[in-house]
N, CA, C and O atoms as CSV, one atom per row, in Angstrom:
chain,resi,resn,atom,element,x,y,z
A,1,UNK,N,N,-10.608,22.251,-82.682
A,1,UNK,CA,C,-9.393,21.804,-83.335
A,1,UNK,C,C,-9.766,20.772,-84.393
A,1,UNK,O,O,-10.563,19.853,-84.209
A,2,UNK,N,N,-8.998,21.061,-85.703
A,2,UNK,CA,C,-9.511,19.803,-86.746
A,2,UNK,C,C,-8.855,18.747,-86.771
A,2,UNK,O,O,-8.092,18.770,-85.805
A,3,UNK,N,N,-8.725,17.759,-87.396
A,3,UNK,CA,C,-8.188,16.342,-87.014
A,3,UNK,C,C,-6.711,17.250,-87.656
A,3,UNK,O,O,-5.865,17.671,-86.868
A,4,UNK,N,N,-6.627,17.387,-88.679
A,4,UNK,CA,C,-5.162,18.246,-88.964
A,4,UNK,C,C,-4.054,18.407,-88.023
A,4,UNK,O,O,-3.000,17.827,-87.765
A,5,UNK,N,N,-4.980,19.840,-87.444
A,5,UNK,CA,C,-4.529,20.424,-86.202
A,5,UNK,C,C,-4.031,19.103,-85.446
A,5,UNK,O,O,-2.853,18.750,-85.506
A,6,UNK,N,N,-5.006,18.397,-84.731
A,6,UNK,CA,C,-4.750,17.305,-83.978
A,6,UNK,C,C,-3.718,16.513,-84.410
A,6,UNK,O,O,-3.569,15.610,-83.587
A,7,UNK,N,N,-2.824,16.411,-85.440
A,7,UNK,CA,C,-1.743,15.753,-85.718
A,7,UNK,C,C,-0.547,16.787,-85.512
A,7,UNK,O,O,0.633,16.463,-85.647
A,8,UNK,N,N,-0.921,17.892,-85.217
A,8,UNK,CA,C,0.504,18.923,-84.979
A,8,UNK,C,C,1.441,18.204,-84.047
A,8,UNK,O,O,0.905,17.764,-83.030
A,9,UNK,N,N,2.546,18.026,-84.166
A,9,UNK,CA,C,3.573,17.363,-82.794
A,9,UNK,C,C,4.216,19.178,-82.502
A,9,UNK,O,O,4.925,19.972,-83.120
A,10,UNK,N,N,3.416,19.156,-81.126
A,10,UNK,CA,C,3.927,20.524,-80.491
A,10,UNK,C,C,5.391,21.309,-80.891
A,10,UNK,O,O,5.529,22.453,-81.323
A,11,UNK,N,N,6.504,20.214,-80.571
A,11,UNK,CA,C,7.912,20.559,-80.886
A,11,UNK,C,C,8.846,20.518,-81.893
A,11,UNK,O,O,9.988,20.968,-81.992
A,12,UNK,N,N,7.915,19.699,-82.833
A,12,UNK,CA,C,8.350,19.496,-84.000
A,12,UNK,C,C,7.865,20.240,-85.010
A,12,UNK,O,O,6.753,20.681,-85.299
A,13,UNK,N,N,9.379,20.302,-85.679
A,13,UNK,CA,C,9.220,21.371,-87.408
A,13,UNK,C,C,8.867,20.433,-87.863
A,13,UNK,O,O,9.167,19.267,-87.603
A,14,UNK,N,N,7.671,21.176,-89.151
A,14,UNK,CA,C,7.327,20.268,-89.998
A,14,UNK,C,C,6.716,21.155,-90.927
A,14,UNK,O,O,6.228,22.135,-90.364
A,15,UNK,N,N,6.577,21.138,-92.189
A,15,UNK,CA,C,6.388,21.599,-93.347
A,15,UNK,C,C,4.828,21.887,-92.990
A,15,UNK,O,O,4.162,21.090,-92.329
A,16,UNK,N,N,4.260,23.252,-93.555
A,16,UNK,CA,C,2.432,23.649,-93.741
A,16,UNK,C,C,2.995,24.860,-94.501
A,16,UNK,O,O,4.079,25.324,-94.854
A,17,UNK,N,N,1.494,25.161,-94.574
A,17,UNK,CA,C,1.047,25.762,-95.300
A,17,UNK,C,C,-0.229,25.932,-95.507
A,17,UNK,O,O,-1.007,24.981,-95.581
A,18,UNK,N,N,-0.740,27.716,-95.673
A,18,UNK,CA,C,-2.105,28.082,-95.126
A,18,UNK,C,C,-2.652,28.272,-96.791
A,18,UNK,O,O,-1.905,28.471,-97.749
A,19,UNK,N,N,-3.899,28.171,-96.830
A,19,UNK,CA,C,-4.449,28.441,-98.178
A,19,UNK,C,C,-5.868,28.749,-98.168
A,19,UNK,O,O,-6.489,28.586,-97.118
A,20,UNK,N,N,-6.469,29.182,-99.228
A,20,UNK,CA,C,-8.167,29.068,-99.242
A,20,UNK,C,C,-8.219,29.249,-100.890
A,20,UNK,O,O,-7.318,29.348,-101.724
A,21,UNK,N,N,-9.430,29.250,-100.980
A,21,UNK,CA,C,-10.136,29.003,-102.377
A,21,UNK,C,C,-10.049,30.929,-102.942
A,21,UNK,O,O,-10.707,31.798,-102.369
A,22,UNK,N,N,-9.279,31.161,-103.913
A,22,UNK,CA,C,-9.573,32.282,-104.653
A,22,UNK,C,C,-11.118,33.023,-104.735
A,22,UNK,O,O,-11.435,34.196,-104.539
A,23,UNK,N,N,-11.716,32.153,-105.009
A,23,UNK,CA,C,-13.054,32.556,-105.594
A,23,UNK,C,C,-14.137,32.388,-104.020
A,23,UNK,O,O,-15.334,32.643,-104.145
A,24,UNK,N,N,-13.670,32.018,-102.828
A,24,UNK,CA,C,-14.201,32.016,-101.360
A,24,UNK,C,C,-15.078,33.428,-101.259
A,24,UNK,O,O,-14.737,34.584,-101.510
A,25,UNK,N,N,-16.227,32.927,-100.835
A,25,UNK,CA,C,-17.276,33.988,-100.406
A,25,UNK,C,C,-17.242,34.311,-98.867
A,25,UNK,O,O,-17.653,35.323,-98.300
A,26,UNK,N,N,-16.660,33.216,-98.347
A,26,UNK,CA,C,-16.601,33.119,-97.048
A,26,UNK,C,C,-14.934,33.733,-96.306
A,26,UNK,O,O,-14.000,34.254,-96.915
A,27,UNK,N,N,-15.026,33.495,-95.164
A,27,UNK,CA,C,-13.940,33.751,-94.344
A,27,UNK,C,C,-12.930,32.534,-94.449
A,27,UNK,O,O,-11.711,32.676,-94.361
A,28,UNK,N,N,-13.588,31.289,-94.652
A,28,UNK,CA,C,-12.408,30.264,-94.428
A,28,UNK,C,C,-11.392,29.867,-95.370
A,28,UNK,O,O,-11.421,29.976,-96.596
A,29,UNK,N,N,-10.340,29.314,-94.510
A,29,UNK,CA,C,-9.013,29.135,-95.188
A,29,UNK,C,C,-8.960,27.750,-94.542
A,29,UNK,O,O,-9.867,27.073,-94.058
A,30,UNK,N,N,-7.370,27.461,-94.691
A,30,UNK,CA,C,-7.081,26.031,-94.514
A,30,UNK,C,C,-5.860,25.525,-93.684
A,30,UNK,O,O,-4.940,26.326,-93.848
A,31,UNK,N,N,-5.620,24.846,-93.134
A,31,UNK,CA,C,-4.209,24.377,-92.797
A,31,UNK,C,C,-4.006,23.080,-93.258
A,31,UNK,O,O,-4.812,22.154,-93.171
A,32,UNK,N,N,-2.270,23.038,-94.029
A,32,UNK,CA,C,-2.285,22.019,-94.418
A,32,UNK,C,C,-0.712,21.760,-93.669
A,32,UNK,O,O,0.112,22.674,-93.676
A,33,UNK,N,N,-0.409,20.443,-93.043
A,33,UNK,CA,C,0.420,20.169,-92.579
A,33,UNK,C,C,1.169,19.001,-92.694
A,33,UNK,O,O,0.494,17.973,-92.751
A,34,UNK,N,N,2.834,18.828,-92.762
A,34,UNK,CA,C,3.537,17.203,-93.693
A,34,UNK,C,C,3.001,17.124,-94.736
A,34,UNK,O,O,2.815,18.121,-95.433
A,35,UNK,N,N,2.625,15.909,-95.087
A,35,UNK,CA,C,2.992,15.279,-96.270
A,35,UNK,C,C,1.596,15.256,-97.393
A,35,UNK,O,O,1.477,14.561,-98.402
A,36,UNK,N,N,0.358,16.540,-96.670
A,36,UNK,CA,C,-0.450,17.364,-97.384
A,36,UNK,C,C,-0.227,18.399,-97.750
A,36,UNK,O,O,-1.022,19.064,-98.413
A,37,UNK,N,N,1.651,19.017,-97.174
A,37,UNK,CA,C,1.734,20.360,-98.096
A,37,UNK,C,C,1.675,20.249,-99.928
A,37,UNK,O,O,1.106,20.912,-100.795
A,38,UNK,N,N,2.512,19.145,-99.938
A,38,UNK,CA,C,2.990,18.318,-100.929
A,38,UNK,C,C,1.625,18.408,-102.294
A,38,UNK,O,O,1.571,18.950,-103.397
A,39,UNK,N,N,0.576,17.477,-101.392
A,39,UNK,CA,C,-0.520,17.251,-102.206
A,39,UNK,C,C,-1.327,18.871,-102.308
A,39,UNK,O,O,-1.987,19.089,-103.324
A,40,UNK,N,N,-1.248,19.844,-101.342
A,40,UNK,CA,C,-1.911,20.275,-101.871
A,40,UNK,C,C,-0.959,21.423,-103.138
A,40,UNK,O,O,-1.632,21.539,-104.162
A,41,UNK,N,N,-0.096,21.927,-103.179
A,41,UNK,CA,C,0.744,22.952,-103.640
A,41,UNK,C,C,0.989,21.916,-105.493
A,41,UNK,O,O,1.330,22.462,-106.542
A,42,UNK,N,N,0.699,20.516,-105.327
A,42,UNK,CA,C,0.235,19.834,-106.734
A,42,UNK,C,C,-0.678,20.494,-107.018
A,42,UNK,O,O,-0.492,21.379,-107.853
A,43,UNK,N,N,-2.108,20.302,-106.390
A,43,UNK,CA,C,-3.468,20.549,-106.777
A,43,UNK,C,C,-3.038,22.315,-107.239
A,43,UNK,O,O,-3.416,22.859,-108.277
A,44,UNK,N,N,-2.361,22.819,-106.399
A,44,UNK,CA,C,-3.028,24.020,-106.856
A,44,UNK,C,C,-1.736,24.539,-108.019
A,44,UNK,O,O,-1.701,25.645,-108.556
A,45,UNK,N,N,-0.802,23.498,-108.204
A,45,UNK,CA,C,-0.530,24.101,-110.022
A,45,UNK,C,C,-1.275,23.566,-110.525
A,45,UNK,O,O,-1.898,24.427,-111.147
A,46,UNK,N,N,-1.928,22.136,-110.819
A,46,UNK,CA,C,-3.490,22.133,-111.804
A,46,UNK,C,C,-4.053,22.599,-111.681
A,46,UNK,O,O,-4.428,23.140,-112.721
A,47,UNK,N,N,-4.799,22.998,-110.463
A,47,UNK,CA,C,-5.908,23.728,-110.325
A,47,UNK,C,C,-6.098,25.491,-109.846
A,47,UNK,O,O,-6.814,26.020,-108.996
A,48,UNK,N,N,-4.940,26.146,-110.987
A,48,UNK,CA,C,-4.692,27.376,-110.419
A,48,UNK,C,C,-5.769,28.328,-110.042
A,48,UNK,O,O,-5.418,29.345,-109.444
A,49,UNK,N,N,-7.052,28.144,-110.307
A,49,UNK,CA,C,-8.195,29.010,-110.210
A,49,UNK,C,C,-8.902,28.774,-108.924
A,49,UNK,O,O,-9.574,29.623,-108.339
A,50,UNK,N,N,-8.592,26.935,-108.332
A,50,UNK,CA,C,-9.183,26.678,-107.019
A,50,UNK,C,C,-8.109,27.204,-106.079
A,50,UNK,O,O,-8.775,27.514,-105.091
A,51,UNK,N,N,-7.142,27.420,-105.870
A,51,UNK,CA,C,-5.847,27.557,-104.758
A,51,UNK,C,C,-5.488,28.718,-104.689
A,51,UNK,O,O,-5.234,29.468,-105.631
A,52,UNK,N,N,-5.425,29.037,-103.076
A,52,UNK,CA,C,-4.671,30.676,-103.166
A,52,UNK,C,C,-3.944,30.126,-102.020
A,52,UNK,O,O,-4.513,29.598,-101.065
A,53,UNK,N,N,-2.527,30.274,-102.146
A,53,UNK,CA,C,-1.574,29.887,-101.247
A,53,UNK,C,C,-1.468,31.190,-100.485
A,53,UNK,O,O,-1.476,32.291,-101.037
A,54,UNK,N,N,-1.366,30.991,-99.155
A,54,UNK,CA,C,-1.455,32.529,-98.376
A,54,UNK,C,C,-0.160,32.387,-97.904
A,54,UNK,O,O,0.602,33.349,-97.811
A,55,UNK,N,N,0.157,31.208,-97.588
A,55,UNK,CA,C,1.842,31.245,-96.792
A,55,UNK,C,C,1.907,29.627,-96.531
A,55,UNK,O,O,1.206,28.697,-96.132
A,56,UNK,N,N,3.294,29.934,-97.054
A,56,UNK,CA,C,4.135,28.414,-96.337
A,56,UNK,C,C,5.583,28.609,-95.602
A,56,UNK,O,O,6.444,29.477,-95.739
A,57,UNK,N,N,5.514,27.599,-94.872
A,57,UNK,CA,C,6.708,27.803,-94.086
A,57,UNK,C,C,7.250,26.239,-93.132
A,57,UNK,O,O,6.715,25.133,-93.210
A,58,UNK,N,N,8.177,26.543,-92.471
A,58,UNK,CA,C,8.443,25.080,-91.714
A,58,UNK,C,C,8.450,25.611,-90.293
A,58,UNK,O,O,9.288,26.474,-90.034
A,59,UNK,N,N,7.611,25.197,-89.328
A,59,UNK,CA,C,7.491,25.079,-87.883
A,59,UNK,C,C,7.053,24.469,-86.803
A,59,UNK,O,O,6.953,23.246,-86.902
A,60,UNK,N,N,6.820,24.855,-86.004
A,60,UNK,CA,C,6.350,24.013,-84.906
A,60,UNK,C,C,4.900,24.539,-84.594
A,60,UNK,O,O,4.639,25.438,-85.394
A,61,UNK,N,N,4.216,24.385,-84.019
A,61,UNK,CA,C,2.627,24.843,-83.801
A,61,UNK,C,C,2.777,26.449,-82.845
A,61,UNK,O,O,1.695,26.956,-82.552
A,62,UNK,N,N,3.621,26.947,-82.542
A,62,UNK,CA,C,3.819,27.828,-82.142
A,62,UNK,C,C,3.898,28.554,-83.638
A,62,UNK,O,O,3.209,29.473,-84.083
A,63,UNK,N,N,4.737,27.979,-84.112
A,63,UNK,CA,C,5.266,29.370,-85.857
A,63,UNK,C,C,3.849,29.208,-86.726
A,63,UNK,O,O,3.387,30.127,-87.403
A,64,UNK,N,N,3.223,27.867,-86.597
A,64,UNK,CA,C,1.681,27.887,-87.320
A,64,UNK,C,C,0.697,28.897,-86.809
A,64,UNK,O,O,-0.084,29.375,-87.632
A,65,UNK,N,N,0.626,29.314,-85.466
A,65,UNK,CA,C,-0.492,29.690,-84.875
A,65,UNK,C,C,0.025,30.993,-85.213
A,65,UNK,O,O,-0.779,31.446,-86.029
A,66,UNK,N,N,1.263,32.130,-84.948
A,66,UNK,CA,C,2.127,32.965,-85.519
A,66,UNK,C,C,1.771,33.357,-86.880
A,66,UNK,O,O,1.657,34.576,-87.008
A,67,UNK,N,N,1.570,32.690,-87.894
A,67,UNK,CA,C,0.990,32.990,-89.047
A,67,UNK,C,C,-0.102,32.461,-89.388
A,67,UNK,O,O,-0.029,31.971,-90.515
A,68,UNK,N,N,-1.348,32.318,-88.767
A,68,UNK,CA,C,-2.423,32.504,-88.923
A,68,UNK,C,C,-2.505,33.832,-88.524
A,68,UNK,O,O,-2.942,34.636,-89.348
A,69,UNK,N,N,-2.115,34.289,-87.237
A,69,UNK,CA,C,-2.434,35.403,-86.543
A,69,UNK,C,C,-2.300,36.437,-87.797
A,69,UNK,O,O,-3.238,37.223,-87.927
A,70,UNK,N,N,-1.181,36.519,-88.776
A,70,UNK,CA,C,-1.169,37.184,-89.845
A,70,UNK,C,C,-1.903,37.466,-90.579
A,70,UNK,O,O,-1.800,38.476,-91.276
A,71,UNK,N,N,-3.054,36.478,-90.637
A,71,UNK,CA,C,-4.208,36.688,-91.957
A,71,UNK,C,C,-4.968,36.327,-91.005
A,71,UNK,O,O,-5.351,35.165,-90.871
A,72,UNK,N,N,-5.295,37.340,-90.183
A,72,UNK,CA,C,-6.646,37.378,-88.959
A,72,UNK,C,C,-8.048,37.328,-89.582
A,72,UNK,O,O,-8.990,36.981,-88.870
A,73,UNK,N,N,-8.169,37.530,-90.380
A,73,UNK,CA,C,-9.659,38.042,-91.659
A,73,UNK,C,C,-9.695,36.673,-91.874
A,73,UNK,O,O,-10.921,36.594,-91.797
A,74,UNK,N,N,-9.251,35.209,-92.140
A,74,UNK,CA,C,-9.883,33.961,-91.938
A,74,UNK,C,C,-9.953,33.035,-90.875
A,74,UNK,O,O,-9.031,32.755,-90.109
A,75,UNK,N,N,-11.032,32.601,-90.871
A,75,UNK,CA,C,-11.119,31.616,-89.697
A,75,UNK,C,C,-10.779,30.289,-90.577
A,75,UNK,O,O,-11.337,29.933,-91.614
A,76,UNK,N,N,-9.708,29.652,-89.878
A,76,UNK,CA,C,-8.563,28.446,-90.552
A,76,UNK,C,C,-9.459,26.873,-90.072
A,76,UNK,O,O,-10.179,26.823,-89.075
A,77,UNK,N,N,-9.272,25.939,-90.810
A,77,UNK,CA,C,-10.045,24.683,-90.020
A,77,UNK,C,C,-9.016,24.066,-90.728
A,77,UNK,O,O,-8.866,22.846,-90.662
């Protein structure tokens, strides 16, 4: 589990959003959760070539884990 993860409050909705690097050679992606959806969905209108937004949404760690399961082909940190 990443420190991220480790801030999930089980029952609580809260704004994320999954992403990885366009140009990724690898499998990994990202979770971003509160008040890093924010910062990252900035970065990636400047930086449209680093950001591939795969999904956002508002949930609880149940609806996060739910859509990872969706994009099974990355392993998320």
């Amino acid at each position: 589990m990443t420190n991220k993860e480790a801030h999930i409050d089980e029952g609580a909705k809260q704004k994320f959003l999954l992403y990885t690097n366009p140009n990724n050679v690898t499998n990994m992606a990202y979770l971003a959760t509160g008040r890093d959806v924010a910062d990252v969905l900035r970065k990636a209108r400047i930086y449209t070539d680093s950001y591939e937004i795969l999904y956002q949404g508002r949930g609880d760690e149940t609806d996060i884990n739910k859509a990872k399961e969706t994009f099974s082909y990355y392993k998320f940190r």
